[in-house]
Gaussian input, Z-matrix of N, CA and C with variables (Angstrom, degrees):
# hf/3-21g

backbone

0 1
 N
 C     1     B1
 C     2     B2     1     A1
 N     3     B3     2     A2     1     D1
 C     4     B4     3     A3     2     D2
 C     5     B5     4     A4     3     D3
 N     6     B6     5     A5     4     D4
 C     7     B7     6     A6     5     D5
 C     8     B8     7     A7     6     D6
 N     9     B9     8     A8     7     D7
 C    10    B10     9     A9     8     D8
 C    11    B11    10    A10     9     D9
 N    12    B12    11    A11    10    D10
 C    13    B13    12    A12    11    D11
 C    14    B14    13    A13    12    D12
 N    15    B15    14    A14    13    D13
 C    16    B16    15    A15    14    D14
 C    17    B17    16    A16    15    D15
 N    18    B18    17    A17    16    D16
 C    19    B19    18    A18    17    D17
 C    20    B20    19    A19    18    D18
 N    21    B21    20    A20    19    D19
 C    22    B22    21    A21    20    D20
 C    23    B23    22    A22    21    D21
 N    24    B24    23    A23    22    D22
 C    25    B25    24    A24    23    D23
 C    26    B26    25    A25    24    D24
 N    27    B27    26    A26    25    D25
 C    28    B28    27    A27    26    D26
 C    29    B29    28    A28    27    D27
 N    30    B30    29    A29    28    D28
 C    31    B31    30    A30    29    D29
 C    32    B32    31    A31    30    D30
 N    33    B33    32    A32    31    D31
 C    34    B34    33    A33    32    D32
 C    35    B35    34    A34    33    D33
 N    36    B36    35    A35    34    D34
 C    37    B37    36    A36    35    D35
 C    38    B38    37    A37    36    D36
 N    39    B39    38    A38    37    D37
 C    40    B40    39    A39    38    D38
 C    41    B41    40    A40    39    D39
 N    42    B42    41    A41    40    D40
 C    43    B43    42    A42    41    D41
 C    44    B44    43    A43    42    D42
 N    45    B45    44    A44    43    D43
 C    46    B46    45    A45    44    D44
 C    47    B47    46    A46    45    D45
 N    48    B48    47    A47    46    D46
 C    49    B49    48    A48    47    D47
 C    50    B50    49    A49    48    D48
 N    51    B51    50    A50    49    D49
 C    52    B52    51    A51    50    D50
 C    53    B53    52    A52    51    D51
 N    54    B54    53    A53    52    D52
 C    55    B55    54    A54    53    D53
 C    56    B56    55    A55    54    D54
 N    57    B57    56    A56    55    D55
 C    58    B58    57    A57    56    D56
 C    59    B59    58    A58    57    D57
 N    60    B60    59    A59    58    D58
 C    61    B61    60    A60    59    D59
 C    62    B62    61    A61    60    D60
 N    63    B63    62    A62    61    D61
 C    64    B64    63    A63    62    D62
 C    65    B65    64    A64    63    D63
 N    66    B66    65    A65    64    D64
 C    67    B67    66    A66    65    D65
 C    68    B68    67    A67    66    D66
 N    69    B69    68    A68    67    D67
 C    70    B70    69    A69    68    D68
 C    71    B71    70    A70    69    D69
 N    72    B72    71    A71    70    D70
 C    73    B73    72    A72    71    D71
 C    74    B74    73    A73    72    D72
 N    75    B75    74    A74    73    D73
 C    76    B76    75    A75    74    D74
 C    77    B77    76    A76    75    D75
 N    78    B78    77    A77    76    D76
 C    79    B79    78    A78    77    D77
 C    80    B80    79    A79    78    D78
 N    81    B81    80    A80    79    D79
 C    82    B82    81    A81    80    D80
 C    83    B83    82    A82    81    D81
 N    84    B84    83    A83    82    D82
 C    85    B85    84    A84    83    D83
 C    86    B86    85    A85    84    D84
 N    87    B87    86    A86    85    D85
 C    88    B88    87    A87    86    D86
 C    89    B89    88    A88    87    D87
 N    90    B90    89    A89    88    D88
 C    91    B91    90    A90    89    D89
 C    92    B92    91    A91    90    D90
 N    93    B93    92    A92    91    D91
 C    94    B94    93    A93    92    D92
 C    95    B95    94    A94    93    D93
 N    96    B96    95    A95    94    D94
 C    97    B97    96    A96    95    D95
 C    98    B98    97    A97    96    D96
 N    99    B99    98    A98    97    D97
 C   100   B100    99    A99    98    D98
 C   101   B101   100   A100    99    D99
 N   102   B102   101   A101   100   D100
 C   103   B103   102   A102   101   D101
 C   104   B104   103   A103   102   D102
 N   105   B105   104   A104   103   D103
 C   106   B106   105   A105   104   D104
 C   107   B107   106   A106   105   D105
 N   108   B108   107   A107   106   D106
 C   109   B109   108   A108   107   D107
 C   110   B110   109   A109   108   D108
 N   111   B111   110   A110   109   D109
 C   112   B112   111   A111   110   D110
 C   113   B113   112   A112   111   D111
 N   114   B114   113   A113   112   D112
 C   115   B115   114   A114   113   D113
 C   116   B116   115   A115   114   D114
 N   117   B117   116   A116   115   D115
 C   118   B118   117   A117   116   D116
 C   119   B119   118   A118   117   D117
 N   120   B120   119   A119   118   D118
 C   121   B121   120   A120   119   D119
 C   122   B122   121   A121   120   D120
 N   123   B123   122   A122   121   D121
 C   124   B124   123   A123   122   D122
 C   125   B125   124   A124   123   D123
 N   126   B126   125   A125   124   D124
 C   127   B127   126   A126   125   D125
 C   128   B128   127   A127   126   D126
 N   129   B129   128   A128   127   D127
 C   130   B130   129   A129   128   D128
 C   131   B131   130   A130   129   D129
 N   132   B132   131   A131   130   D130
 C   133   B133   132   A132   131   D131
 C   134   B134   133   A133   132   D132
 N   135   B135   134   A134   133   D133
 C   136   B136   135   A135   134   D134
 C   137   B137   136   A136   135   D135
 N   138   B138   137   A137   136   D136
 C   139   B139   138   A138   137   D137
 C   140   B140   139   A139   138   D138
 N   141   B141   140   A140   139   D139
 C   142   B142   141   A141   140   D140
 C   143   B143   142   A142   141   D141
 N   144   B144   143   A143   142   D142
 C   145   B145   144   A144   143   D143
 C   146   B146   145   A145   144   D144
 N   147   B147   146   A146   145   D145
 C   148   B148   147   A147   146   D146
 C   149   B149   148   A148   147   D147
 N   150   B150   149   A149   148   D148
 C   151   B151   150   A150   149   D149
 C   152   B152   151   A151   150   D150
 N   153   B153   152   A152   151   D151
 C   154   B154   153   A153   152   D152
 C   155   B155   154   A154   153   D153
 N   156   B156   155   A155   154   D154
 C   157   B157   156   A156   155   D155
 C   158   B158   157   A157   156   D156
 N   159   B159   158   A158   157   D157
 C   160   B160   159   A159   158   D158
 C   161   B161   160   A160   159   D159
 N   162   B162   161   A161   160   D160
 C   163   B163   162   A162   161   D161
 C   164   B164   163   A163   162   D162
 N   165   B165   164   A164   163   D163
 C   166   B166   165   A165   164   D164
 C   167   B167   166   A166   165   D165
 N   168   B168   167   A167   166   D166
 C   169   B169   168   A168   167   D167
 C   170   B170   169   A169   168   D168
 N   171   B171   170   A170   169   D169
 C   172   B172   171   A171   170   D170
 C   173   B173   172   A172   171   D171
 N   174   B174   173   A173   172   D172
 C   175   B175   174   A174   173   D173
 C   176   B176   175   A175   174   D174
 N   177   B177   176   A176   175   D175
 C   178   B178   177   A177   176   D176
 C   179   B179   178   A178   177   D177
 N   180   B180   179   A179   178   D178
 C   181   B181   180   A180   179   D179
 C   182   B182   181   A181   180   D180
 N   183   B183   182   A182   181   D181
 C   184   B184   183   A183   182   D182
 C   185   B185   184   A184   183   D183
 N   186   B186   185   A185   184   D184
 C   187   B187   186   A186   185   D185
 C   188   B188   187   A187   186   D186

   B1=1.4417
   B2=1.5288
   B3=1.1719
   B4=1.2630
   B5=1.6609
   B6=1.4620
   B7=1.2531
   B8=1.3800
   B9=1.2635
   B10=1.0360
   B11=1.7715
   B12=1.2095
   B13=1.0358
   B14=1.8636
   B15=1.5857
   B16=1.4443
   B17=1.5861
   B18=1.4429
   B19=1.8456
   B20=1.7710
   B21=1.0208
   B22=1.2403
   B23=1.1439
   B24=1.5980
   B25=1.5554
   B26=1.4118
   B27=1.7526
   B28=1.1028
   B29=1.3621
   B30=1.6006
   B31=1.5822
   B32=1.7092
   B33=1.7463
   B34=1.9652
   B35=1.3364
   B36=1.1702
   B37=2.1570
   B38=1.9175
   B39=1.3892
   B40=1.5573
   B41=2.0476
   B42=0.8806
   B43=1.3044
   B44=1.4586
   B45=1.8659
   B46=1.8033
   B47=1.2845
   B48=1.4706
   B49=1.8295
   B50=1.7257
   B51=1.5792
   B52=1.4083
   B53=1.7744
   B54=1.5692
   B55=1.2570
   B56=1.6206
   B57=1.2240
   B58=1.8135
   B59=1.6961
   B60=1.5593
   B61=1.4350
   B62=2.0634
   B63=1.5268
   B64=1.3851
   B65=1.9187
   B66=1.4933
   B67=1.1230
   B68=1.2220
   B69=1.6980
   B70=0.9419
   B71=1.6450
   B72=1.3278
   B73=1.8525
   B74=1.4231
   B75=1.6306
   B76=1.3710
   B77=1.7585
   B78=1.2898
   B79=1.6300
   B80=1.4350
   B81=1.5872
   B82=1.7877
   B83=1.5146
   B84=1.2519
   B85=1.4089
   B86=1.8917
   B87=1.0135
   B88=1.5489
   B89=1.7912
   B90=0.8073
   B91=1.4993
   B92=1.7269
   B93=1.5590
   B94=1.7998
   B95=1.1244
   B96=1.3327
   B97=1.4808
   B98=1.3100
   B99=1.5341
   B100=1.6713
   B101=1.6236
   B102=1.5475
   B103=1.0379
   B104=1.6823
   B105=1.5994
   B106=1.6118
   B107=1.7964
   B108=1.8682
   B109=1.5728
   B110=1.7675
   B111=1.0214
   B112=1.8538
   B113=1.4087
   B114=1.0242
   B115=1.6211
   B116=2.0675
   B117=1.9227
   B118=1.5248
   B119=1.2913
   B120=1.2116
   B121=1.1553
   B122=1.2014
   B123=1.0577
   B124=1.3009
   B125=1.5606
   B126=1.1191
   B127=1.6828
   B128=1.8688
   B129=1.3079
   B130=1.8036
   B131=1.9274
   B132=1.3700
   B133=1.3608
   B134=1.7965
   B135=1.3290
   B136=1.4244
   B137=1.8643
   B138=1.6144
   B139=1.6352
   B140=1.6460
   B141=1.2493
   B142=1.4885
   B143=1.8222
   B144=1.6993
   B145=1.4756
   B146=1.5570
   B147=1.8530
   B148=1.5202
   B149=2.0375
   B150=0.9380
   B151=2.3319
   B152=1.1557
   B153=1.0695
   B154=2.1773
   B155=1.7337
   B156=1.5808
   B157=1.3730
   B158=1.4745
   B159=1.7119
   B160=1.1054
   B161=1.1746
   B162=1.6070
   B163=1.3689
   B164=1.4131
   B165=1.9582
   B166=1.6413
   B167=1.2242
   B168=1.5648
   B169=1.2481
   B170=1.6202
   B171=1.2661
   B172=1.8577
   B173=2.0429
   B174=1.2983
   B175=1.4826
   B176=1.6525
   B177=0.9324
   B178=1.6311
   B179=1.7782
   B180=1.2236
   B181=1.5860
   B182=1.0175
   B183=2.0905
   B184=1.0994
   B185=1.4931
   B186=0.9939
   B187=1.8039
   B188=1.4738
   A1=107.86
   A2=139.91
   A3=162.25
   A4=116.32
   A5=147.16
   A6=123.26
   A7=87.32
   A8=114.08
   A9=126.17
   A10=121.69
   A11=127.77
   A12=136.21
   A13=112.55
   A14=102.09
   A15=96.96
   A16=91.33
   A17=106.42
   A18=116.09
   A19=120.64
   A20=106.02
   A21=105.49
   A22=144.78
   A23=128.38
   A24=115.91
   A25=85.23
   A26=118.46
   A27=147.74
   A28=117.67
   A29=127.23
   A30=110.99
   A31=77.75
   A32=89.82
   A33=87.71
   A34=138.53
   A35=87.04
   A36=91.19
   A37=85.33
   A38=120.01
   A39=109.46
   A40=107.06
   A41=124.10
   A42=118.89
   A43=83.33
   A44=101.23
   A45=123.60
   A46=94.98
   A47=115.71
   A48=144.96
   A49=93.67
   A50=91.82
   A51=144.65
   A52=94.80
   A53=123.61
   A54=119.84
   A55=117.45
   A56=108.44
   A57=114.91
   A58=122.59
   A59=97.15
   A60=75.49
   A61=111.07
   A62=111.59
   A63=159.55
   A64=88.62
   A65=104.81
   A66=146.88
   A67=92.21
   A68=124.53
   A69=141.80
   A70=114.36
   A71=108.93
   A72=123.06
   A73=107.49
   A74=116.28
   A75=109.42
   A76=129.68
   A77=85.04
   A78=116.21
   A79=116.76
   A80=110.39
   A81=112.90
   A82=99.11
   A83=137.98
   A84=138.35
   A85=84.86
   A86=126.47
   A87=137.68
   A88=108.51
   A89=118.70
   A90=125.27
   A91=110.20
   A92=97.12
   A93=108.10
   A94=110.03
   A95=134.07
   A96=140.68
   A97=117.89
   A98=119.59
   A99=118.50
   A100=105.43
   A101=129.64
   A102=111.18
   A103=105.44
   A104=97.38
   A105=106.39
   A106=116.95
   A107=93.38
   A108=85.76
   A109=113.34
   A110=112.93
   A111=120.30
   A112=98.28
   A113=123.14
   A114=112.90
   A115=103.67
   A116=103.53
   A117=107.75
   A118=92.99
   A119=151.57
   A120=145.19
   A121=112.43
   A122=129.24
   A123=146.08
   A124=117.29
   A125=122.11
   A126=154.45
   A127=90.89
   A128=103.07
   A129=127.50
   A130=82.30
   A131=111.93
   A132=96.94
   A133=131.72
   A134=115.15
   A135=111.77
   A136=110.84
   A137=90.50
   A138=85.77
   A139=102.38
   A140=106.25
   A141=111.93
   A142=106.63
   A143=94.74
   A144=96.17
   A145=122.49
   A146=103.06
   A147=120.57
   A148=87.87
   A149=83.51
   A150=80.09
   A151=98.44
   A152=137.02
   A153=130.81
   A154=111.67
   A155=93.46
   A156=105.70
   A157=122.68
   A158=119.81
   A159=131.39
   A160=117.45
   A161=132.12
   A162=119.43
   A163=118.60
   A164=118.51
   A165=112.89
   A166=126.10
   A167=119.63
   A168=117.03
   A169=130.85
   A170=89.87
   A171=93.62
   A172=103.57
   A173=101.58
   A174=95.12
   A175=128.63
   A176=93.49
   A177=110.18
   A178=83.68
   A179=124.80
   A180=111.67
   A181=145.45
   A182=94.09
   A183=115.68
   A184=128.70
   A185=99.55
   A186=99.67
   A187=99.26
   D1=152.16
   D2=-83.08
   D3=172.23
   D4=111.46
   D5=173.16
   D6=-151.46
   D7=139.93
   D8=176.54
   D9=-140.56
   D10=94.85
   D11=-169.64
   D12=-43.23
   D13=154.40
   D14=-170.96
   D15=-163.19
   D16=169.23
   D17=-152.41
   D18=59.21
   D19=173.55
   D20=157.98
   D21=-58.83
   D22=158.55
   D23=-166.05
   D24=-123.25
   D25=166.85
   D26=-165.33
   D27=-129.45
   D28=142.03
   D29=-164.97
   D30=-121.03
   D31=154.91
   D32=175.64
   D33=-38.38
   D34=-1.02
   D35=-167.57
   D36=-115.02
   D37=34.48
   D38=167.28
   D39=60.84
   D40=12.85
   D41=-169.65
   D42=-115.78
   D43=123.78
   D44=155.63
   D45=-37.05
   D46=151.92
   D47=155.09
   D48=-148.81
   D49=166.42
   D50=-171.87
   D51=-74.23
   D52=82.87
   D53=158.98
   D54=-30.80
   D55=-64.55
   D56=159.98
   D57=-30.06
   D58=-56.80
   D59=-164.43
   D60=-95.85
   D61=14.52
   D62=165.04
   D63=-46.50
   D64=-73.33
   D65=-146.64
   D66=-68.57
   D67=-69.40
   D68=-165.99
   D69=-61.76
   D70=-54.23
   D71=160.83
   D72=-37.91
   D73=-53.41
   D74=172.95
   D75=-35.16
   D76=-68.22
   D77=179.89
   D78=-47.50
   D79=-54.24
   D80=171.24
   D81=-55.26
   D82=-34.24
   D83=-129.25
   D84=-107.49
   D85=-52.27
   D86=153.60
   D87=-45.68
   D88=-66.79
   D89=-171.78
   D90=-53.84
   D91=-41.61
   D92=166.79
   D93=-59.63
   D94=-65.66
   D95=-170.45
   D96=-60.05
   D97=-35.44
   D98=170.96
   D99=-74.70
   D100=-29.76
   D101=-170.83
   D102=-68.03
   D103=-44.41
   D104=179.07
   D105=-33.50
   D106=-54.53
   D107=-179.84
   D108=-67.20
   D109=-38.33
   D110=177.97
   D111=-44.85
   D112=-50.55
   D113=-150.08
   D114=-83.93
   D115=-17.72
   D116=174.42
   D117=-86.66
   D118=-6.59
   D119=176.87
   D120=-79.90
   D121=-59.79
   D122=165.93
   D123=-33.97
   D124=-55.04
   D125=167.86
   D126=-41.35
   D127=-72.69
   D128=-159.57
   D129=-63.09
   D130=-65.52
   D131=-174.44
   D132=-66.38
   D133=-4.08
   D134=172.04
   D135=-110.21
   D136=10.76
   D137=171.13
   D138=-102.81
   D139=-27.71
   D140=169.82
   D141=-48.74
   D142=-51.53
   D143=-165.00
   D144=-55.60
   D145=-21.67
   D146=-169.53
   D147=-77.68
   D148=-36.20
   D149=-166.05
   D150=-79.99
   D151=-26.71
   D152=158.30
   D153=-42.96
   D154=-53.90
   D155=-172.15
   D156=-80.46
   D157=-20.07
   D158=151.27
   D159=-57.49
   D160=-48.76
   D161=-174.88
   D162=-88.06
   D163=-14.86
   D164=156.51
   D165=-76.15
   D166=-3.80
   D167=150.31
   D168=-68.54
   D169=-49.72
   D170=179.77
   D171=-67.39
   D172=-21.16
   D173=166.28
   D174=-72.43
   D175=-3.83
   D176=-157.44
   D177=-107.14
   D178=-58.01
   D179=171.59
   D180=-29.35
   D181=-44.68
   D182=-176.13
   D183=-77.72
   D184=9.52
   D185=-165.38
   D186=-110.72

């Protein structure tokens, strides 16, 4: 299914706006927040990578 908005859009205070540029605010505002999570991901995954490499070292001692 399919929906695609049509007429004009309305901002809370009853005043017409730019469906487009509506659209566009969305998208930066989306595009911010995924980078945000990417970049804690990133962080979470190379601290992981340091505690892999911490414990094949102490494995590597041990033998």
């Amino acid at each position: 299914m399919h929906s695609e908005r049509v007429g004009p859009a309305y901002s809370d205070e009853g005043a017409r706006v730019d469906r487009a540029a509506v659209d566009r605010e969305r998208l930066a505002e989306e595009l911010t927040v995924a980078k945000s999570k990417l970049q804690r991901q990133r962080k979470n995954a190379a601290a992981t990578q340091r505690h892999v490499e911490e414990i094949e070292k102490q494995l590597k001692l041990r033998r």
